[in-house]
Backbone atoms as SQL, in Angstrom:
CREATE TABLE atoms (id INTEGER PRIMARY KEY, chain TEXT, resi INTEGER, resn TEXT, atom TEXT, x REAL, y REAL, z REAL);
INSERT INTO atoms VALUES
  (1, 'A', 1, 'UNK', 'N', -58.282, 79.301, 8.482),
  (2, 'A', 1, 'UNK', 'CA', -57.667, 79.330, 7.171),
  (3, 'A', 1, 'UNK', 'C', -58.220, 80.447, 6.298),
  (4, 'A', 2, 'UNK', 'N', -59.202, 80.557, 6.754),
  (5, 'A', 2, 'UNK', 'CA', -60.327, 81.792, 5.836),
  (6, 'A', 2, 'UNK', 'C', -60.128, 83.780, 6.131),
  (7, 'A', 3, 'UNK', 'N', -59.685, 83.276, 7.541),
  (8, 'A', 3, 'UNK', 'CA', -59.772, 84.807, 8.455),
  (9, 'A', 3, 'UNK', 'C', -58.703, 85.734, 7.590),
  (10, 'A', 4, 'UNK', 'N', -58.533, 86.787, 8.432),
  (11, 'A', 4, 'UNK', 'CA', -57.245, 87.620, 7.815),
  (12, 'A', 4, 'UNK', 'C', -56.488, 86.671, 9.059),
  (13, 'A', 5, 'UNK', 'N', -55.097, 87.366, 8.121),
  (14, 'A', 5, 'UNK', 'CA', -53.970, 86.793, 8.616),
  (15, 'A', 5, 'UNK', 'C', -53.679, 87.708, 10.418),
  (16, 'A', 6, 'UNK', 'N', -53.517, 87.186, 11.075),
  (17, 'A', 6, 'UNK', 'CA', -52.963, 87.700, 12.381),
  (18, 'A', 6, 'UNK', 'C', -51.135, 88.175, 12.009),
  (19, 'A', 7, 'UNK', 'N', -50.710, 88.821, 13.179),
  (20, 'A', 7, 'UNK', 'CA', -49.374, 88.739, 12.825),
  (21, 'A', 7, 'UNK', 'C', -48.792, 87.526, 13.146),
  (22, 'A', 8, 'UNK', 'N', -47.595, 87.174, 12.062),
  (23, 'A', 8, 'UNK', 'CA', -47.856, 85.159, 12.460),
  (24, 'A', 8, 'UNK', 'C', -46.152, 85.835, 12.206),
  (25, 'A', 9, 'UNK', 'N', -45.442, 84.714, 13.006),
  (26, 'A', 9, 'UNK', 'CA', -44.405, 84.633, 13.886),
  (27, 'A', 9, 'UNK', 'C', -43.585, 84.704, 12.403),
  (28, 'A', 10, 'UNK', 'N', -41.988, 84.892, 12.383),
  (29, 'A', 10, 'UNK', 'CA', -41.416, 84.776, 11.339),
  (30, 'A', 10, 'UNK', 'C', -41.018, 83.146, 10.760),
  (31, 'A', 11, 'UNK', 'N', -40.699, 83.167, 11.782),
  (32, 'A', 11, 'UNK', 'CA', -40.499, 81.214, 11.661),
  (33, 'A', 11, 'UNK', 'C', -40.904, 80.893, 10.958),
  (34, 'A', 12, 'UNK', 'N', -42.730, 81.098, 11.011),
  (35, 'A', 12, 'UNK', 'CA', -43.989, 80.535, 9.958),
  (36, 'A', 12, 'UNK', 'C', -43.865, 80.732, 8.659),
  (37, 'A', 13, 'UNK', 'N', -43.309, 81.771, 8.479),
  (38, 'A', 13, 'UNK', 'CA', -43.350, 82.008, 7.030),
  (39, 'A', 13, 'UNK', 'C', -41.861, 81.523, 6.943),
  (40, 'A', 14, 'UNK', 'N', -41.015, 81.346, 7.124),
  (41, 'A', 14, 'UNK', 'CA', -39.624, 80.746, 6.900),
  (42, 'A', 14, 'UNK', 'C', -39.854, 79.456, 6.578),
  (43, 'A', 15, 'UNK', 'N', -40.956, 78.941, 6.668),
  (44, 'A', 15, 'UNK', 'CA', -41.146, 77.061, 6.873),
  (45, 'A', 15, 'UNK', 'C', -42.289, 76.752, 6.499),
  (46, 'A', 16, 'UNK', 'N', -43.230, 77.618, 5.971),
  (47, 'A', 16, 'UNK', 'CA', -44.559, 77.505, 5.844),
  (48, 'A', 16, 'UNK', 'C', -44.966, 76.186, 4.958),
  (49, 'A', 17, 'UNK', 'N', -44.032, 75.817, 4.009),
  (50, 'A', 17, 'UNK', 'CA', -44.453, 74.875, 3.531),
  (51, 'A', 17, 'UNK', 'C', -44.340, 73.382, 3.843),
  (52, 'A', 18, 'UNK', 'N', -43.273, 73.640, 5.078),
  (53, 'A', 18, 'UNK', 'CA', -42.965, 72.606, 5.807),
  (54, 'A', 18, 'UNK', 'C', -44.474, 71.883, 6.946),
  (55, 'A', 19, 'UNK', 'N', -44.823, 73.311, 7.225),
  (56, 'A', 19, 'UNK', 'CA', -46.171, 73.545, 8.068),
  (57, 'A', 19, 'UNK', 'C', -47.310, 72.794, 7.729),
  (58, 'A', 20, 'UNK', 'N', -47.433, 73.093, 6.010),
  (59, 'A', 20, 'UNK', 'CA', -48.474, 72.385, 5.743),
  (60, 'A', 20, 'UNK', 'C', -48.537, 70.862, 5.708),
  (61, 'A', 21, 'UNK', 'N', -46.771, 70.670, 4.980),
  (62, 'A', 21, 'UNK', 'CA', -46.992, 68.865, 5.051),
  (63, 'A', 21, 'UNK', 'C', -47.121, 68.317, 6.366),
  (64, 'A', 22, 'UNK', 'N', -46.919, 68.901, 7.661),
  (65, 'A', 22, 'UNK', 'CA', -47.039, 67.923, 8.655),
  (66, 'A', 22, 'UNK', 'C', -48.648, 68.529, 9.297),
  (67, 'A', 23, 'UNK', 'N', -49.293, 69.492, 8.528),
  (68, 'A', 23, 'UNK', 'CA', -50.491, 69.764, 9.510),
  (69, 'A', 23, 'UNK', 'C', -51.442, 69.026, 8.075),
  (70, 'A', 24, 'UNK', 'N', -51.291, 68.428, 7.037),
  (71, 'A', 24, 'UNK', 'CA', -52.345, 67.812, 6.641),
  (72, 'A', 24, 'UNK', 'C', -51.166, 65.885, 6.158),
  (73, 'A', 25, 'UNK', 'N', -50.144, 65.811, 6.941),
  (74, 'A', 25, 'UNK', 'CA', -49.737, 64.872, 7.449),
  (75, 'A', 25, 'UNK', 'C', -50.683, 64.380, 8.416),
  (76, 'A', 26, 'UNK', 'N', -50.781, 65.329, 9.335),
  (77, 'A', 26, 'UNK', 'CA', -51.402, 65.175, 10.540),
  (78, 'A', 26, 'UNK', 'C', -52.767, 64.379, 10.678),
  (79, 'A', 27, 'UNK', 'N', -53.571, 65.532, 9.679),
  (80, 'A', 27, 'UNK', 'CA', -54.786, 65.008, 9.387),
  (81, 'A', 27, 'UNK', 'C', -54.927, 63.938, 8.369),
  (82, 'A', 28, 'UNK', 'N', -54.185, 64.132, 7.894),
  (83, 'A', 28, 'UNK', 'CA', -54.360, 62.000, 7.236),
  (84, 'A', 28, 'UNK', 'C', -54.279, 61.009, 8.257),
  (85, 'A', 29, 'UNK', 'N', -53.501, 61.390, 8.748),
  (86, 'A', 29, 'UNK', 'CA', -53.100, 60.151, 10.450),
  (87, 'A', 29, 'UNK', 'C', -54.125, 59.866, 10.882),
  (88, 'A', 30, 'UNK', 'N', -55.044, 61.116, 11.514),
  (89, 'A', 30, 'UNK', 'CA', -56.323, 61.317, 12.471),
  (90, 'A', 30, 'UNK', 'C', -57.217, 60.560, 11.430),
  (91, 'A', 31, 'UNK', 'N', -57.747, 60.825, 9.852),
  (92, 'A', 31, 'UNK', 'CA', -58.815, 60.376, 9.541),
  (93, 'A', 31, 'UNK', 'C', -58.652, 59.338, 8.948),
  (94, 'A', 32, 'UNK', 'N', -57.493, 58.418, 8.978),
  (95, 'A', 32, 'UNK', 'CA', -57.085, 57.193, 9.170),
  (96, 'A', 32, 'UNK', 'C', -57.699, 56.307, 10.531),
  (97, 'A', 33, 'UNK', 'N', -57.608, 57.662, 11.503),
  (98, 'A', 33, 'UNK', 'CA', -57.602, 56.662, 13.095),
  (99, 'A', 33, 'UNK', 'C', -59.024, 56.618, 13.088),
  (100, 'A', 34, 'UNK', 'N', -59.585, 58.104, 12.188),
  (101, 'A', 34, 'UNK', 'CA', -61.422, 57.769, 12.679),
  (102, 'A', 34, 'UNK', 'C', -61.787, 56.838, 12.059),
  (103, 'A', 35, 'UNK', 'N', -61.440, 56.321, 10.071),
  (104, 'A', 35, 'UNK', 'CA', -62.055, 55.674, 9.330),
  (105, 'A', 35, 'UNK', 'C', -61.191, 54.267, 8.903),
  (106, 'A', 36, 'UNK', 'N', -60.709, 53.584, 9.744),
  (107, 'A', 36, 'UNK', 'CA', -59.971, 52.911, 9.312),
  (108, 'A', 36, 'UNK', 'C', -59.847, 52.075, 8.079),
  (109, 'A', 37, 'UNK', 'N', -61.340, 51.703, 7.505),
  (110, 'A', 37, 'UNK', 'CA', -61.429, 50.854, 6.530),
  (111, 'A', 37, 'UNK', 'C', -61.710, 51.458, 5.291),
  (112, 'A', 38, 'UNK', 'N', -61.417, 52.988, 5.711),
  (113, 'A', 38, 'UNK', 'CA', -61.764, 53.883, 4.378),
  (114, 'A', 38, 'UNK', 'C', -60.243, 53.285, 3.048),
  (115, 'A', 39, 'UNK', 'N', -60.367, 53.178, 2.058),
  (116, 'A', 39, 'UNK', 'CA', -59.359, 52.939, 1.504),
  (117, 'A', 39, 'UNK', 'C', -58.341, 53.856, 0.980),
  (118, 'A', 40, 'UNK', 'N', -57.066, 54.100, 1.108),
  (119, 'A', 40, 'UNK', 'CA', -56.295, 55.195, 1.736),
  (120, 'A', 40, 'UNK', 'C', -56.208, 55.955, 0.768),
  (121, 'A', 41, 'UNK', 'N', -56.332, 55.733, -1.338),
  (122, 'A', 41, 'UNK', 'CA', -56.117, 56.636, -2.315),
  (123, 'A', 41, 'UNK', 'C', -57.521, 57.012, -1.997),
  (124, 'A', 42, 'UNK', 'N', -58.912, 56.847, -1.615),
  (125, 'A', 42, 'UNK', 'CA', -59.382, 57.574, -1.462),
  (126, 'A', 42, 'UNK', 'C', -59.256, 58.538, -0.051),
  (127, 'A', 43, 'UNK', 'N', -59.144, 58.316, 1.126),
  (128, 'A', 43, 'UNK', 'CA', -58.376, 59.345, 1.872),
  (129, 'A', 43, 'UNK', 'C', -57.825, 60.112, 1.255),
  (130, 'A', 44, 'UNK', 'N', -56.170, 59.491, 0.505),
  (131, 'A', 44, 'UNK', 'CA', -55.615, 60.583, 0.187),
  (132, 'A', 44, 'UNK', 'C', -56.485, 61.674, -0.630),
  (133, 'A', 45, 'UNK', 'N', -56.887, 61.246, -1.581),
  (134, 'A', 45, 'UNK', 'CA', -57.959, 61.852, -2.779),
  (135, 'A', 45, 'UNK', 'C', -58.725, 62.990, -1.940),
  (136, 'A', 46, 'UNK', 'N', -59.175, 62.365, -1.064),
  (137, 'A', 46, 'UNK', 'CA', -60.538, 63.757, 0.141),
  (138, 'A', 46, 'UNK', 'C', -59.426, 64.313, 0.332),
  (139, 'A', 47, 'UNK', 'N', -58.544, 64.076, 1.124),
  (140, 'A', 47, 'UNK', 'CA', -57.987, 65.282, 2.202),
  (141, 'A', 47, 'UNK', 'C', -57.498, 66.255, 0.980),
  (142, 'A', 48, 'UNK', 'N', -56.170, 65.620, -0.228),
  (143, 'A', 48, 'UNK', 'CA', -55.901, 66.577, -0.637),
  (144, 'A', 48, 'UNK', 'C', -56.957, 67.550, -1.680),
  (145, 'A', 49, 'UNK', 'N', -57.791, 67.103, -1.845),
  (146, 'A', 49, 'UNK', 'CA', -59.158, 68.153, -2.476),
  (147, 'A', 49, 'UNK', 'C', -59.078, 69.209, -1.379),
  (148, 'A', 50, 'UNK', 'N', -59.553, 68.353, -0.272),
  (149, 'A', 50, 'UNK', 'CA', -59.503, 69.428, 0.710),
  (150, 'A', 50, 'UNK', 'C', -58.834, 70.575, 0.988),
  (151, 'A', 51, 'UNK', 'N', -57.122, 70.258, 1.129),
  (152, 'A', 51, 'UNK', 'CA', -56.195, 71.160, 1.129),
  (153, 'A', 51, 'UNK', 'C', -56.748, 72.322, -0.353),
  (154, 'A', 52, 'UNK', 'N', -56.803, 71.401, -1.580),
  (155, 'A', 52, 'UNK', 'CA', -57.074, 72.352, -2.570),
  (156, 'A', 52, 'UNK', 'C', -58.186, 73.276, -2.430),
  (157, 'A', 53, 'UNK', 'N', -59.174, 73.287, -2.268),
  (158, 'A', 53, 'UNK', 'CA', -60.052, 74.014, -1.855),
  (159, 'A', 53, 'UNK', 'C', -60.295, 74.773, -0.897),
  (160, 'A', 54, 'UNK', 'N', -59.178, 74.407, -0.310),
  (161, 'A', 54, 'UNK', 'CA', -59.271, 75.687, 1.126),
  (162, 'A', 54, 'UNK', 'C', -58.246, 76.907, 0.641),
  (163, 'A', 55, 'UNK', 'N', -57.231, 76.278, -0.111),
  (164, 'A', 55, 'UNK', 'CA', -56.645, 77.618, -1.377),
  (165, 'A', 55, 'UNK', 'C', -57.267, 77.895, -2.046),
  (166, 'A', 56, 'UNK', 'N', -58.385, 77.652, -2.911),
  (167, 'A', 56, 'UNK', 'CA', -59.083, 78.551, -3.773),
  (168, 'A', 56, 'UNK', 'C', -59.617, 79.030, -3.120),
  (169, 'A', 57, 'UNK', 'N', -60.364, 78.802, -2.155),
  (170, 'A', 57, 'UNK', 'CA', -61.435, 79.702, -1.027),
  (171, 'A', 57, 'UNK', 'C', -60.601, 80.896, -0.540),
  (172, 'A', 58, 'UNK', 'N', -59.256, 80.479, -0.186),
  (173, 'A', 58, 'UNK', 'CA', -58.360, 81.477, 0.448),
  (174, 'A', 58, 'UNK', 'C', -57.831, 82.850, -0.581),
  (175, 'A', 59, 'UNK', 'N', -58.416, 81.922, -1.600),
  (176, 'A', 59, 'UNK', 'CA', -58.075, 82.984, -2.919),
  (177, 'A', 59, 'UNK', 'C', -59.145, 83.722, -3.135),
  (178, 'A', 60, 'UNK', 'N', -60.173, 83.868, -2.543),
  (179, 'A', 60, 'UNK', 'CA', -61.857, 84.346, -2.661),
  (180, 'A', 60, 'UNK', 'C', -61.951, 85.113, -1.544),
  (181, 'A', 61, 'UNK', 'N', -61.082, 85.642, -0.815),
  (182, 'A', 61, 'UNK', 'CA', -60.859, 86.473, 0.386),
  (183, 'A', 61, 'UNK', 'C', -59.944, 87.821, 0.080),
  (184, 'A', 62, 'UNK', 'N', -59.921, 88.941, 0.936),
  (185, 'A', 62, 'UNK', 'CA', -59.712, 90.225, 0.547),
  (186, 'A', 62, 'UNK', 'C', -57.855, 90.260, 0.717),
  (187, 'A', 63, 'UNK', 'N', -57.534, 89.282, 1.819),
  (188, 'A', 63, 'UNK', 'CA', -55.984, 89.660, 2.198),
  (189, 'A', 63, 'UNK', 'C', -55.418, 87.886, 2.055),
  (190, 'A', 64, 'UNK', 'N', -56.023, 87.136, 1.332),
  (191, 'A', 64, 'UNK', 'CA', -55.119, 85.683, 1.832),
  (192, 'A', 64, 'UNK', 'C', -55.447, 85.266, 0.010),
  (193, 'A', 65, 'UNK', 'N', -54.019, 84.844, -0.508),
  (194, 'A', 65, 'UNK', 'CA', -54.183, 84.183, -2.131),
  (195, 'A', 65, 'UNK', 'C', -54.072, 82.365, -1.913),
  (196, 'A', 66, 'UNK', 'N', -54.274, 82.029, -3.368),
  (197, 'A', 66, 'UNK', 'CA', -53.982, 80.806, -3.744),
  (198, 'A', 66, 'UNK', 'C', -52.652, 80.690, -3.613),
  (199, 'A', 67, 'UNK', 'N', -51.893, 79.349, -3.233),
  (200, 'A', 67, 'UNK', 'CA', -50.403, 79.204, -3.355),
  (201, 'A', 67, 'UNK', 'C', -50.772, 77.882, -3.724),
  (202, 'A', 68, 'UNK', 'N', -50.089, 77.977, -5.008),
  (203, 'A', 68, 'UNK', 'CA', -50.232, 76.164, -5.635),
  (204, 'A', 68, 'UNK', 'C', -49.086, 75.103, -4.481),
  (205, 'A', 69, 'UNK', 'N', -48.407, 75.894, -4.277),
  (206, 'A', 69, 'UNK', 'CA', -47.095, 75.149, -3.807),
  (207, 'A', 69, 'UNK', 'C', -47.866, 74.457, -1.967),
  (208, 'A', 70, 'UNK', 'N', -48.238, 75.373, -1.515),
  (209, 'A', 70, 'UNK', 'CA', -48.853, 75.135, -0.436),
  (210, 'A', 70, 'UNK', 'C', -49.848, 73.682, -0.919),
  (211, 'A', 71, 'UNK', 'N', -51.049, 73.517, -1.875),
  (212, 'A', 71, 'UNK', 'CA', -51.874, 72.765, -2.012),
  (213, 'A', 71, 'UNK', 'C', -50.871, 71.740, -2.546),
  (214, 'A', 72, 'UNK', 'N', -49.670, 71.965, -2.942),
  (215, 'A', 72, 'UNK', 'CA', -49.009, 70.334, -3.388),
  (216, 'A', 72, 'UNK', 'C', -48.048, 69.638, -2.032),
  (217, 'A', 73, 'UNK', 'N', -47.666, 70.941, -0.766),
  (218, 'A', 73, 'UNK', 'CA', -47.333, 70.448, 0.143),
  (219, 'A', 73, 'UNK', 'C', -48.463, 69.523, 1.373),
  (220, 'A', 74, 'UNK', 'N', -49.727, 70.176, 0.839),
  (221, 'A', 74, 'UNK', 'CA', -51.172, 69.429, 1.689),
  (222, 'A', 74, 'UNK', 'C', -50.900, 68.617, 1.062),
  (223, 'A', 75, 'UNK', 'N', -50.914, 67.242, 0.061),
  (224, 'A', 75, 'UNK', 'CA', -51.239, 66.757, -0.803),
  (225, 'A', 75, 'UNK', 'C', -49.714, 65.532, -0.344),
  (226, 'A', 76, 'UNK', 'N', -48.732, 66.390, -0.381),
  (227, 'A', 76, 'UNK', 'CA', -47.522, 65.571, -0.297),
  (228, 'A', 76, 'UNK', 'C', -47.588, 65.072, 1.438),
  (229, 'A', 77, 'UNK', 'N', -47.944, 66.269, 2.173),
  (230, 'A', 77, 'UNK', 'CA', -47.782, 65.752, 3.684),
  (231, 'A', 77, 'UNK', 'C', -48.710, 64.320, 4.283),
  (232, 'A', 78, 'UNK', 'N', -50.208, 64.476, 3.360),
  (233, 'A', 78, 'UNK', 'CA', -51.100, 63.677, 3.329),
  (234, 'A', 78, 'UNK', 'C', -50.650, 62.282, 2.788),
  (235, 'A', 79, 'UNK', 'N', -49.630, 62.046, 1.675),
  (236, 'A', 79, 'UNK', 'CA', -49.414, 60.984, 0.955),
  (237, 'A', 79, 'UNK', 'C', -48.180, 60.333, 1.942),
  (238, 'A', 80, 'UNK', 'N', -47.346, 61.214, 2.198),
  (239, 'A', 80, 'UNK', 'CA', -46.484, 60.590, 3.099),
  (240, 'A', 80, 'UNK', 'C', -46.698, 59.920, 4.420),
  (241, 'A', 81, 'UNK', 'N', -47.629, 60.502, 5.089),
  (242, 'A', 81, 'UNK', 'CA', -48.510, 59.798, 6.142),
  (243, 'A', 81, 'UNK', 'C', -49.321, 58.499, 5.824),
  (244, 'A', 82, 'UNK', 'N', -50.033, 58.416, 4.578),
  (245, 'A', 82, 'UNK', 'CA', -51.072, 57.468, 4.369),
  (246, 'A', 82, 'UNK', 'C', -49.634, 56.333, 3.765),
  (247, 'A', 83, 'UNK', 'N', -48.492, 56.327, 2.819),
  (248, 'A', 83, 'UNK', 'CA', -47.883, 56.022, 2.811),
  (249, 'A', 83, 'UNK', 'C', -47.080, 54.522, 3.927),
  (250, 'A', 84, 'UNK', 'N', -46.670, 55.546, 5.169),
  (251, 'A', 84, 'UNK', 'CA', -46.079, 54.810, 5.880),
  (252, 'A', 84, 'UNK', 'C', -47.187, 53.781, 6.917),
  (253, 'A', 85, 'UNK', 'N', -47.811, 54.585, 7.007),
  (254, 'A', 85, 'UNK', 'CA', -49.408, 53.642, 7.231),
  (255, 'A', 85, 'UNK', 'C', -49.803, 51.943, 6.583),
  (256, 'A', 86, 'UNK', 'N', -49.656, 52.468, 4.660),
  (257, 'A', 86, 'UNK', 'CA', -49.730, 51.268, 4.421),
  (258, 'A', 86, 'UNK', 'C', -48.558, 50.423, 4.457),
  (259, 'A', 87, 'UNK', 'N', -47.565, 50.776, 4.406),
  (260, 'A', 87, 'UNK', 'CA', -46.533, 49.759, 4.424),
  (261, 'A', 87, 'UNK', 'C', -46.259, 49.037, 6.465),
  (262, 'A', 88, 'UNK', 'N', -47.368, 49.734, 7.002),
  (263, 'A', 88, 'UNK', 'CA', -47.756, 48.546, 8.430),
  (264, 'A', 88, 'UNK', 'C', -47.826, 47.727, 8.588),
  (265, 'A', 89, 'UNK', 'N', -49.068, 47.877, 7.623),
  (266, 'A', 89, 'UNK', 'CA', -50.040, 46.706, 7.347),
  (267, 'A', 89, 'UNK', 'C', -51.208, 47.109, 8.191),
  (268, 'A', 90, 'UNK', 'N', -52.025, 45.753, 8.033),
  (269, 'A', 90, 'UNK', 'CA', -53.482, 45.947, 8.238),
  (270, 'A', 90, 'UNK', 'C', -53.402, 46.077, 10.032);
């Protein structure tokens, strides 16, 4: 997330924001599966800090900026996952 950018496929950037909700979708799922009894607004709460801070960091680099939109798609992909989770049940 930190590096320079490689040449990244066009697709990626055609969908990028799609990218993020299912790759920190993703990781809500996983740190659901590691912490199960963690309680999920705090999950959500970590991961999407997380997402946020890996955009400001990305904004502290020579070729990669902040994109607010990106940190509200981490944030949304994360909620939608923890979401359908709770409506499981336990």
């Amino acid at each position: 997330m930190l590096t320079e950018a490689v040449i990244i496929p066009s697709w990626v950037h055609r969908h990028d924001k799609v990218a993020h909700f299912v790759a920190f979708g993703m990781l809500a799922g996983m740190a659901h599966g590691a912490w199960p009894g963690l309680n999920l607004w705090a999950l959500w709460f970590t991961i999407s800090t997380l997402g946020l801070l890996t955009e400001v960091a990305q904004h502290l680099t020579v070729k990669r900026r902040f994109c607010w939109r990106d940190a509200l798609a981490n944030a949304l992909g994360a909620a939608a996952v923890l979401t359908v989770i709770s409506q499981l049940g336990p």
